[in-house]
C-alpha positions as CSV (number, residue, x, y, z in Angstrom):
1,X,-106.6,124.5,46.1
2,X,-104.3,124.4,49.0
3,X,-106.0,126.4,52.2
4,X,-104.6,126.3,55.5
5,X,-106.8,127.4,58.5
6,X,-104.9,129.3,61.1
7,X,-107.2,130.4,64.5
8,X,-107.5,129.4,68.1
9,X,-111.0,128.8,67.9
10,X,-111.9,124.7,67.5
11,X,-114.9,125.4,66.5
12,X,-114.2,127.9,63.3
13,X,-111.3,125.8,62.2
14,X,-114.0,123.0,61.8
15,X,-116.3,124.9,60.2
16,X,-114.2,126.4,57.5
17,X,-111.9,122.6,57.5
18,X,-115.3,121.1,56.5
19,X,-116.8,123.5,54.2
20,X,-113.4,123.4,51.8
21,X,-113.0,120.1,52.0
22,X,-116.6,119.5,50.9
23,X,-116.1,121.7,48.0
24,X,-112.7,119.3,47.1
25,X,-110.0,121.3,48.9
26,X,-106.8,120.2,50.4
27,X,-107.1,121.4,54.3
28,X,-104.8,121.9,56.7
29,X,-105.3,123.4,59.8
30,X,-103.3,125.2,62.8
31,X,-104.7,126.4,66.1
32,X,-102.0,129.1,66.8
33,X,-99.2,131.4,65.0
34,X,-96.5,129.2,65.6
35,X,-97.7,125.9,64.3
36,X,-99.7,127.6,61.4
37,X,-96.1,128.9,60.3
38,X,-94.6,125.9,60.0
39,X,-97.7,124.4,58.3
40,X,-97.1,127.4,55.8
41,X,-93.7,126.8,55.2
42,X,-94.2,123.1,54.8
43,X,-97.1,123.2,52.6
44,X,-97.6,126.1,50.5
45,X,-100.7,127.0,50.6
46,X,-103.0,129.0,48.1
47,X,-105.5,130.2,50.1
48,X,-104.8,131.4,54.2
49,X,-107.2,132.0,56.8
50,X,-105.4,134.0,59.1
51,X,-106.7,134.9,62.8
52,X,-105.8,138.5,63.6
53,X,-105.8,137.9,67.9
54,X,-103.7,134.6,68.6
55,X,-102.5,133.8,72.2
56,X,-98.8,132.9,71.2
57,X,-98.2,134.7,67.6
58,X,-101.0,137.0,66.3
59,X,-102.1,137.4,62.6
60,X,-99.7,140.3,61.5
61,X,-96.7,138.7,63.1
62,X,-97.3,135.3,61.2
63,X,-97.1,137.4,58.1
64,X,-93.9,139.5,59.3
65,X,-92.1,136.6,60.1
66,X,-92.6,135.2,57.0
67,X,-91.8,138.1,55.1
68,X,-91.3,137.5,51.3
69,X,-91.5,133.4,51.6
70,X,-95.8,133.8,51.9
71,X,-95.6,132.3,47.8
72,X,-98.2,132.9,46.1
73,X,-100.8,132.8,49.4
74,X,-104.0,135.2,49.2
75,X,-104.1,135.9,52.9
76,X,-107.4,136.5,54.5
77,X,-107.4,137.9,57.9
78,X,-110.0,137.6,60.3
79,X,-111.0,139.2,63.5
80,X,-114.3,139.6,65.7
81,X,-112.8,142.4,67.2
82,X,-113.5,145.0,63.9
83,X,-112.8,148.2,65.7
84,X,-108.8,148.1,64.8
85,X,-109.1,146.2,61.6
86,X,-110.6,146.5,58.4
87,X,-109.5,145.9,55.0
88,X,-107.0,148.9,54.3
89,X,-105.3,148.1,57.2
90,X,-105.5,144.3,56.5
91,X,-103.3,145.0,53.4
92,X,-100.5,147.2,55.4
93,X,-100.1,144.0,57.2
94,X,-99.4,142.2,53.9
95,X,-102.5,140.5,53.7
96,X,-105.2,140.5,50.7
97,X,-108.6,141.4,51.9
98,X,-109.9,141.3,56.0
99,X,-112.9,139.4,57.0
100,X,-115.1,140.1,60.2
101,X,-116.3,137.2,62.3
102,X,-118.6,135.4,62.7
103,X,-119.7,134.5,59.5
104,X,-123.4,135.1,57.9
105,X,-122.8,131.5,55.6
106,X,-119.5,129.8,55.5
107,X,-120.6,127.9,52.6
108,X,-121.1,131.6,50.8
109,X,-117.6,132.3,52.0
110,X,-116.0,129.9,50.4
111,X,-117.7,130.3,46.9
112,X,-116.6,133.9,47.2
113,X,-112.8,133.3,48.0
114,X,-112.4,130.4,45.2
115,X,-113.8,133.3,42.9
116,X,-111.7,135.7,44.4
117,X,-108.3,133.2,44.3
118,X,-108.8,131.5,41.1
């Protein structure tokens, strides 16, 4: 499966970069809005893991700018700030399901979106 990491955070994007690509996933990775838009466009990915606070483009505006050209992409957007999100609004935004961080197991995570992709 395609997956493309989109977050400001160094640290998460490794964490979630390594546990897909251990379970045989094609990663790529984007540490703001605007680059993770043009990795979406370029690659079409399956799977997106989609920062809701970003300091140049934020979460729902990655989505709004794409519009309709997301493909086939389950969207998955994630925010450690859970007061304004959860997953009904997630879905307004376009997206598929909303995910708080940080995460219990990332390993878990993962089973549970191929599951929830495939």
């Amino acid at each position: 499966m395609k997956v493309l990491i989109i977050d400001d955070e160094p640290i998460l994007r490794r964490a979630l970069s390594r546990a897909f690509s251990a379970k045989g996933h094609e990663v790529q990775a984007a540490e703001g809005g605007e680059q993770g838009l043009k990795l979406w466009r370029e690659h079409k990915p399956e799977l997106v893991m989609l920062d809701v606070l970003m300091p140049d483009l934020n979460g729902p505006q990655v989505i709004e700018r794409l519009g309709s050209d997301t493909g086939n992409a389950f969207v998955v957007l994630m925010s450690a700030f859970t007061g304004d999100f959860d997953s009904q609004r997630a879905k307004q935004y376009g997206a598929h399901e909303f995910l708080s961080k940080p995460f219990d197991d990332v390993f878990k995570l993962v089973e549970g979106l191929e599951e929830r992709v495939n």
